[in-house]
C-alpha positions as CSV (number, residue, x, y, z in Angstrom):
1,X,95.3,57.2,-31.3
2,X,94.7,56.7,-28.0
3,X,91.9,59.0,-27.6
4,X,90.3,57.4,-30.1
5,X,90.4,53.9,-28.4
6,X,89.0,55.8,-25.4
7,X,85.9,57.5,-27.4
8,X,85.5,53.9,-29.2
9,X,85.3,52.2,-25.7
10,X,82.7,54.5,-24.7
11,X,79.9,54.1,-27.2
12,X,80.7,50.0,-27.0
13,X,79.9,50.6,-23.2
14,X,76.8,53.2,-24.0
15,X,75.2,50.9,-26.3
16,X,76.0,47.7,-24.3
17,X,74.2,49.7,-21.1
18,X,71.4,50.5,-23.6
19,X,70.7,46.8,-24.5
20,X,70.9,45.7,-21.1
21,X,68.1,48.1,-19.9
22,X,65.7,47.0,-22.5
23,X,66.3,43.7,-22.0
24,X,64.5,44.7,-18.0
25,X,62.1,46.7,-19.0
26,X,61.1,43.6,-21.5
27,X,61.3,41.5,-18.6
28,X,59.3,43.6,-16.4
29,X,56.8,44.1,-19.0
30,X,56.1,40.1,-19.4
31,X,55.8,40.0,-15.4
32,X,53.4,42.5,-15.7
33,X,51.1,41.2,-18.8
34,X,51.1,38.0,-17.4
35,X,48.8,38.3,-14.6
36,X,46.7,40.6,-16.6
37,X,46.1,37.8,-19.4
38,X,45.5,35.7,-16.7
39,X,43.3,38.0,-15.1
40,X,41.4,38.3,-18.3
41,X,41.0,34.7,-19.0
42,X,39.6,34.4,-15.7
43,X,35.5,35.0,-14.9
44,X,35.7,35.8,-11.8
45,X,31.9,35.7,-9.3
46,X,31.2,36.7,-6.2
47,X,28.9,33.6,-4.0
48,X,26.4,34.9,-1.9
49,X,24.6,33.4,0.7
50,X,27.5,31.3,1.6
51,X,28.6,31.9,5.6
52,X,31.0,28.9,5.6
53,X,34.3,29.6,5.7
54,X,36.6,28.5,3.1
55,X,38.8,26.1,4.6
56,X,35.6,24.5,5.8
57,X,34.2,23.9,2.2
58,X,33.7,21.5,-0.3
59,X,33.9,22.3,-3.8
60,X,33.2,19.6,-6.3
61,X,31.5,18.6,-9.4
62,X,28.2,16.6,-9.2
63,X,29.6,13.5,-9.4
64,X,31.9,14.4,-6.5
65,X,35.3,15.1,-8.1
66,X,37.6,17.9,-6.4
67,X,37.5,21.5,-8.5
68,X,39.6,23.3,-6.1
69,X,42.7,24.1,-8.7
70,X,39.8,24.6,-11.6
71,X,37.5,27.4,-10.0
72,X,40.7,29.2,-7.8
73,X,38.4,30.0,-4.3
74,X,39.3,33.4,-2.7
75,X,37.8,35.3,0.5
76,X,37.9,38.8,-0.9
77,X,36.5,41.3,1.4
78,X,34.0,38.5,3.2
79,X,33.0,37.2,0.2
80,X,33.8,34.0,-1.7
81,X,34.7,34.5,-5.4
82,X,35.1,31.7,-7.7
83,X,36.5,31.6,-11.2
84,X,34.1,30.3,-13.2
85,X,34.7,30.5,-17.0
86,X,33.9,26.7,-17.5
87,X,30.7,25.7,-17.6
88,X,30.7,23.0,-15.5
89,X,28.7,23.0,-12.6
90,X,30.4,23.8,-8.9
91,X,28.8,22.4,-5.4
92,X,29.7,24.0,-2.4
93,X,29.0,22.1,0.9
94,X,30.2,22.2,4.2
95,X,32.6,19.4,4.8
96,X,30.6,18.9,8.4
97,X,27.2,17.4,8.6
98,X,25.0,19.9,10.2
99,X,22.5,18.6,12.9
100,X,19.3,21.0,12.3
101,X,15.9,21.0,14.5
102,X,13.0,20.1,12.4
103,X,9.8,21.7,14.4
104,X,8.0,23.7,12.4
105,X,5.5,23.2,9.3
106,X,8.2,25.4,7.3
107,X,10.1,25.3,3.7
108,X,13.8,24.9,4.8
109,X,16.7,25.6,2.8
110,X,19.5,23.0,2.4
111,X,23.3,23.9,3.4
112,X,25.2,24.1,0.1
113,X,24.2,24.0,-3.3
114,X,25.2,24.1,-7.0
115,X,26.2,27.1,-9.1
116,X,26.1,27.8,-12.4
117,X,28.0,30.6,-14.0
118,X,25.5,33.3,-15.0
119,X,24.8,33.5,-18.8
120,X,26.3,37.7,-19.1
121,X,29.1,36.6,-17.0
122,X,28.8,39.1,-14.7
123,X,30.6,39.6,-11.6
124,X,27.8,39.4,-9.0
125,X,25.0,37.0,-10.2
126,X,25.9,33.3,-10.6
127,X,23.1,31.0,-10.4
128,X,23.2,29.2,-7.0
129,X,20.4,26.2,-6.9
130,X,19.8,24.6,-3.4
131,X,17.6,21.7,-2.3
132,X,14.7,22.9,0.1
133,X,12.7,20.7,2.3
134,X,9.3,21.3,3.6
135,X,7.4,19.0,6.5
136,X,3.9,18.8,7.5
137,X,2.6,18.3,9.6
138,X,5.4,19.1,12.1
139,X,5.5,18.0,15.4
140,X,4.2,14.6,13.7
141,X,1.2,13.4,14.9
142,X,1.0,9.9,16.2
143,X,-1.7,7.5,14.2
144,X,-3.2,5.1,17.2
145,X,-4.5,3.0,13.9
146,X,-1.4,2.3,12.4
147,X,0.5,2.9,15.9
148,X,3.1,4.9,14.2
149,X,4.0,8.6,13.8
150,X,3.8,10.3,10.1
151,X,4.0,13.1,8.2
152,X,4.9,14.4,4.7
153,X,8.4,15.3,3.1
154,X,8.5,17.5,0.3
155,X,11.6,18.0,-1.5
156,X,12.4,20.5,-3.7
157,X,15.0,22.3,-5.9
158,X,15.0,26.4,-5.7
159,X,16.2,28.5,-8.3
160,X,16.8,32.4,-7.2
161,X,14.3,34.8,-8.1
162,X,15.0,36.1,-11.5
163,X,17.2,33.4,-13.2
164,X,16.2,32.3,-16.9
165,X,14.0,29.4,-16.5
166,X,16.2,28.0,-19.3
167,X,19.0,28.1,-17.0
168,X,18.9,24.3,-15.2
169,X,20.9,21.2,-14.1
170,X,21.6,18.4,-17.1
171,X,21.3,16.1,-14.6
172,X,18.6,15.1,-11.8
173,X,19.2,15.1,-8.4
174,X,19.3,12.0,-6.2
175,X,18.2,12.5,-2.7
176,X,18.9,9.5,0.0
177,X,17.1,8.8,3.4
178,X,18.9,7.5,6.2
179,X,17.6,6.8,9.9
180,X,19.0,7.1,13.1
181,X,17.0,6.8,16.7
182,X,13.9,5.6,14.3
183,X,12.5,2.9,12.9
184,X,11.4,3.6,9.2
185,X,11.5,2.4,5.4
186,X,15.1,3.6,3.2
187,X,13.7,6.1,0.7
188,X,15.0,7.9,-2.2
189,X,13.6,11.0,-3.9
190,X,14.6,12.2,-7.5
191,X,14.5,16.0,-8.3
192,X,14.3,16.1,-11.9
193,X,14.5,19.9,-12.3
194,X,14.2,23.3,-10.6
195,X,11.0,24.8,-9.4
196,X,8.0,23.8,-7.5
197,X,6.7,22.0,-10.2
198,X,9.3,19.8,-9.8
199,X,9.0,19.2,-6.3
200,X,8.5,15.6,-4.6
201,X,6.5,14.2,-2.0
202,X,7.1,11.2,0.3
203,X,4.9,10.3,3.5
204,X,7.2,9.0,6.2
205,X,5.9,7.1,9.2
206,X,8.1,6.2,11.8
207,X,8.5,5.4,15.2
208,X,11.1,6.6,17.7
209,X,13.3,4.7,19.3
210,X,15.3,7.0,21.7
211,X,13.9,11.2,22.2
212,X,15.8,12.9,19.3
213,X,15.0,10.3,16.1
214,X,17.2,11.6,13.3
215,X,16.0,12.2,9.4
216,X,19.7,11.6,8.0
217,X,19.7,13.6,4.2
218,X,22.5,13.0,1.8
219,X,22.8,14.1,-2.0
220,X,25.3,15.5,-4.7
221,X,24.1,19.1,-3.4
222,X,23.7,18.8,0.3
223,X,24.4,16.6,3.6
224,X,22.4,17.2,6.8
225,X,20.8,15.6,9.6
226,X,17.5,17.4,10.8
227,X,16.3,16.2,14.2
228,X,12.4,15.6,14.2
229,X,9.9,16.8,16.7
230,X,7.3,14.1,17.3
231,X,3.9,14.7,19.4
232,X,3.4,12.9,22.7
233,X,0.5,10.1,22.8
234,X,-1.0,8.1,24.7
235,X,-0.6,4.2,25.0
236,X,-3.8,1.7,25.9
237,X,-2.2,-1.3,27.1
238,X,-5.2,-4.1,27.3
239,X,-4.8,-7.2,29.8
240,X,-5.3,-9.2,26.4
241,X,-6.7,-8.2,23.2
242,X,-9.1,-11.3,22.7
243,X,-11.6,-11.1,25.2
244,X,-14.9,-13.3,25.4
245,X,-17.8,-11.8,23.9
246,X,-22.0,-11.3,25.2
247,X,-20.9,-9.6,28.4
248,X,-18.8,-12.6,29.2
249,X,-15.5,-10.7,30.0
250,X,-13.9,-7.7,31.6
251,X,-10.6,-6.9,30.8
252,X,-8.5,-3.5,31.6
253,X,-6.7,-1.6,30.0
254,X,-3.5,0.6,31.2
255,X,-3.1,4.0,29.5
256,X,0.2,5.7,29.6
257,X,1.0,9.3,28.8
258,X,4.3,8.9,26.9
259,X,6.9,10.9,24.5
260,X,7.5,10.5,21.2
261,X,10.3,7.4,22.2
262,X,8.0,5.6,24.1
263,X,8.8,7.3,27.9
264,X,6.6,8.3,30.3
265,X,5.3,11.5,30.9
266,X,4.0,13.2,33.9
267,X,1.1,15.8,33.7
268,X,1.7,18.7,36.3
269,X,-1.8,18.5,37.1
270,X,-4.8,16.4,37.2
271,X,-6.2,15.4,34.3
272,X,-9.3,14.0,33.0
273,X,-9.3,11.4,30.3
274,X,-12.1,11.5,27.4
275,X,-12.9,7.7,26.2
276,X,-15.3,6.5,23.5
277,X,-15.8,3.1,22.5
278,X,-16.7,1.7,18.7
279,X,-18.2,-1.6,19.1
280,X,-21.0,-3.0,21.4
281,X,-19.2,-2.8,24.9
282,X,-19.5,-0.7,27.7
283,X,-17.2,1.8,30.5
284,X,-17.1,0.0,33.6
285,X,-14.4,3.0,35.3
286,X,-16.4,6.6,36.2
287,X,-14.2,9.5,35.3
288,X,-11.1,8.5,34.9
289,X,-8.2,10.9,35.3
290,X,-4.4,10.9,35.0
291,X,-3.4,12.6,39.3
292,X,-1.0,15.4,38.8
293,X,2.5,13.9,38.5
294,X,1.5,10.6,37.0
295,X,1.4,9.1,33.4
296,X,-0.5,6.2,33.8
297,X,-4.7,5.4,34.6
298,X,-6.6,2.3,34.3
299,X,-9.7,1.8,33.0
300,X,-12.2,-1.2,32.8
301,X,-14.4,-2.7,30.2
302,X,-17.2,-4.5,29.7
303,X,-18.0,-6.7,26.3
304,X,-21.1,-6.8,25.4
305,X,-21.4,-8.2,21.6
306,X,-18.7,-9.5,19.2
307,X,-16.9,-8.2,16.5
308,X,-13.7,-5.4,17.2
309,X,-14.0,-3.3,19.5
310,X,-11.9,0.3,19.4
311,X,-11.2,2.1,22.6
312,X,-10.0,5.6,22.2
313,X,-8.6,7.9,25.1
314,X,-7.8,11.5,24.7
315,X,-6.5,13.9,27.1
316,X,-6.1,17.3,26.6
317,X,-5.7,16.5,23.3
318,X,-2.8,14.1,23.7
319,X,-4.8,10.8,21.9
320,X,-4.4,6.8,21.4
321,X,-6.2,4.2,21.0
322,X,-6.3,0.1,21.3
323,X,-8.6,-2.9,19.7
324,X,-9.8,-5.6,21.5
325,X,-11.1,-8.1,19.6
326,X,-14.5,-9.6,21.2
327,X,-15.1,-13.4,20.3
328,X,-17.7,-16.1,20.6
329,X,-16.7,-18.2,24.0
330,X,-16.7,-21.9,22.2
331,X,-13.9,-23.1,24.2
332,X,-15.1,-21.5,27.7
333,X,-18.4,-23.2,27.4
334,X,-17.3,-26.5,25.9
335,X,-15.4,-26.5,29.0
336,X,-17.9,-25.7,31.2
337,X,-20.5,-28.4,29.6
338,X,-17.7,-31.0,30.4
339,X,-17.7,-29.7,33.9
340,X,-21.4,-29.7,34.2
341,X,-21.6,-33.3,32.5
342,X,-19.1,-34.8,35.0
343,X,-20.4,-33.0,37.9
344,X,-23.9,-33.6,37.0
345,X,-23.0,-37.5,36.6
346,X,-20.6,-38.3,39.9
347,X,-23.5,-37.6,41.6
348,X,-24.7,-41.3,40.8
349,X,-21.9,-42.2,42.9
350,X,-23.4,-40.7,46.4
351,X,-24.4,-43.6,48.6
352,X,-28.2,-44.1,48.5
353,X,-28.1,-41.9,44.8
354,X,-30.8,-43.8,42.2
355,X,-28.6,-44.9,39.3
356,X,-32.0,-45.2,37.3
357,X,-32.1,-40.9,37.2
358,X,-27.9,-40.4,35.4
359,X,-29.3,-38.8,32.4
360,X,-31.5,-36.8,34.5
361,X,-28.4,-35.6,36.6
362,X,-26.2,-35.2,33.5
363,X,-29.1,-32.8,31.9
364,X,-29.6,-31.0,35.4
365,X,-25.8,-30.3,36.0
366,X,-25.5,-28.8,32.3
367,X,-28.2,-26.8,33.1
368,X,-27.0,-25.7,36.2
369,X,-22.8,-25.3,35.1
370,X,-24.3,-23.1,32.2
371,X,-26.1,-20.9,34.7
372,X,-23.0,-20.4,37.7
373,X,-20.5,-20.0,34.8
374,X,-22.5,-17.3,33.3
375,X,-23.0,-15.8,36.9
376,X,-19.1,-16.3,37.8
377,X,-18.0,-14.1,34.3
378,X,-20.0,-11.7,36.0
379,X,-18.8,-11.6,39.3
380,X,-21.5,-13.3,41.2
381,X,-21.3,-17.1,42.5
382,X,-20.3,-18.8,45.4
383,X,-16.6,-20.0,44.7
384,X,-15.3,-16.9,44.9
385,X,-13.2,-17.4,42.0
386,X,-12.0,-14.2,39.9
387,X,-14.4,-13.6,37.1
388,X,-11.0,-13.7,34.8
389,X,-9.7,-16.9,36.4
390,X,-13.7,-18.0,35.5
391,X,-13.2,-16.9,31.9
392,X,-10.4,-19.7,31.2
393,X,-10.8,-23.1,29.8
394,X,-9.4,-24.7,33.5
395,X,-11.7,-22.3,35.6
396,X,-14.5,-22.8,33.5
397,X,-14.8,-26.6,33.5
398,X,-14.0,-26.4,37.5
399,X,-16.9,-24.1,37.7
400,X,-18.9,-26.4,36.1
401,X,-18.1,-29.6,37.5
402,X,-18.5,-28.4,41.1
403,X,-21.8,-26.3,40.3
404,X,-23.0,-29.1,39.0
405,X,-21.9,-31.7,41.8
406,X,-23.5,-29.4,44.6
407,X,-26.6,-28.0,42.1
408,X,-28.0,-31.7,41.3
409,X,-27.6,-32.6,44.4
410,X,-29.8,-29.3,45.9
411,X,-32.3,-30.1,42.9
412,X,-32.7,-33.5,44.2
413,X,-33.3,-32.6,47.7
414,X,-36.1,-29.7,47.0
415,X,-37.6,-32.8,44.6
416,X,-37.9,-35.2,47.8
417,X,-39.6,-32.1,49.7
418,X,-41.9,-31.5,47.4
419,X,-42.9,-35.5,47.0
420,X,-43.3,-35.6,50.7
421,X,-45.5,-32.8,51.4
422,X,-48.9,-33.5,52.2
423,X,-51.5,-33.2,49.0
424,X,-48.8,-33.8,46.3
């Protein structure tokens, strides 16, 4: 009896340890299948041309929502691998704004970009589009016309070599301008679809306002700020851009050798400056030059018609130009007549003057305040009054009212000569 109780405790124990040890293995088999189904609901692709690290990425949809949990990011052996058995699209940008140089007339590629996950699902070729911009000209040249730098902005979306041209975005691309250290227009530029067929133009003209003006570029796909590389030019700085016309007026003009943001520069070595002039109006300076170590020469120049008048400097390439605008004196020699009308008519006033001969004085000084202004604008008379000062409204009509005073007067006096000479 009792060795059968022992023989029956036995097998209870056996087939208890039995059940026990496939109730592990069961459990060790879920742990393991697990992972695999997870593993084979996964689509796991390698990212290539991607150097930012991980932790420094952002990984969204288009309209900016996080997919970090959705698409799983791991660093596996240097690369990035993303699980992407949805199909939505996944951007990857740095979370830093890169500052990049802008110097050359080159096709640049964004940072970032948007995948797509390849159409065989394979392991190694997702399709990665990036935005792409190409300047030119670059250094931007400086327009003296329109007294502003430009150049042209094309914008593009690349697709990689060898992706199905049915493969594309549902969704166009909205590409913002921003500004900073320049003075420009906001602009925006819509990509509609890959390829260079696709690709947008803008012309952007701008001028600097400190020595690195900023293009500031912000989109679903990509943020960066690219530094531009502007030309240096040269500035013609007139006395006064109205001047008095039919040889009337001088006027010079300052020209500065500056950067891009408006400072000067220095040549290391003496230059000479190239002028030409576009209008009736001559060079009153012989070979101008910039001296080595200085930015700024002066020329002068002489009106000689009416109309605009373009001056245009160049030096060793470096170019600007100014307009002076050459007009017909009315106020000058209304001024001037007055002067000669008054000068011409105080002269009754001298003791022992014939009142009987006013009108005759009053024609005589006109005659004669038409002729000493004419001779002051040019820089010969008597008064020694600047040909500029001569020019004005004040110093004309003083010019004419004394010219006239002394000029009747001297008219007079060869008159009573010539009466008083025998045979006359």
């Amino acid at each position: 009896m009792t060795l059968c109780r022992v023989f029956s405790c036995v097998v209870l124990f056996g087939l208890g340890a039995s059940a026990v040890l496939e109730a592990a293995d069961a459990a060790d088999r879920a742990k393991v299948a697990a992972p695999l189904a997870t593993r084979l609901a996964e689509k796991r692709q390698t990212v290539t041309g991607i150097t930012t690290p991980l932790p420094s990425l952002s990984i969204t949809d288009l309209a900016g929502r996080d997919l970090t949990e959705q698409v799983k990011p791991r660093s596996e052996r240097g690369a990035l691998t993303l699980d992407l058995a949805g199909r939505t699209p996944v951007v990857l940008k740095p979370r830093e704004i890169a500052t990049l140089p802008l110097k050359l007339p080159e096709k640049v590629v964004l940072p970032g970009g948007v995948i797509l996950p390849s159409p065989d699902g394979t392991a190694t070729n997702p399709v990665w589009f990036r935005l792409t911009l190409a300047p030119s000209p670059m250094p931007a040249p400086w327009d003296p016309l329109r007294r502003t730098y430009g150049t042209r902005l094309t914008f593009g979306l690349q697709r990689p070599p060898g992706a199905p041209a049915s493969l594309t975005l549902d969704q166009p691309i909205l590409i913002k301008l921003d500004y900073q250290g320049l003075d420009a227009a906001p602009a925006e530029v819509r990509i509609d679809a890959p390829g260079i067929e696709h690709e947008k133009t803008i012309e952007l003209r701008f001028t600097a306002l400190t020595s690195t003006p900023t293009l500031r570029v912000r989109s679903p796909l990509s943020d960066v700020n690219f530094e531009l590389t502007a030309l240096p030019r040269l500035d013609l700085l007139p006395e006064r851009s109205r001047v008095l016309g039919f040889g009337l007026d001088r006027v010079e003009v300052a020209v500065r050798r500056v950067r891009a943001d408006g400072t000067l520069l220095p040549v290391d070595r003496a230059t000479s400056l190239a002028l030409a002039l576009d209008g009736r109006a001559t060079i009153e300076t012989p070979d101008p030059v910039f001296a080595s170590g200085e930015a700024v020469a002066t020329i002068a120049v002489r009106t000689a018609g009416l109309g605009p008048l373009a001056v245009t400097a160049n030096a060793d390439g470096v170019a600007g130009a100014t307009t002076l605008y050459q007009q017909v004196p009315w106020a000058p020699v209304i001024a001037v007549l007055l002067g000669g009308a008054l000068g011409g008519y105080a002269r009754r006033f001298v003791k022992g003057a014939r009142r009987a001969w006013t009108a005759r004085r009053v024609s005589e000084g006109l005659v004669v305040a038409m002729i000493a202004f004419v001779a002051g604008v040019l820089g010969v008379g008597y008064l020694n009054l600047p040909p500029a000062l001569v020019a004005t409204e004040a110093g004309a009509f003083l010019t004419g009212a004394l010219t006239a005073f002394v000029g009747v007067n001297v008219l007079e006096s060869l008159g009573k000569k010539a009466s008083a000479e025998p045979g006359t």
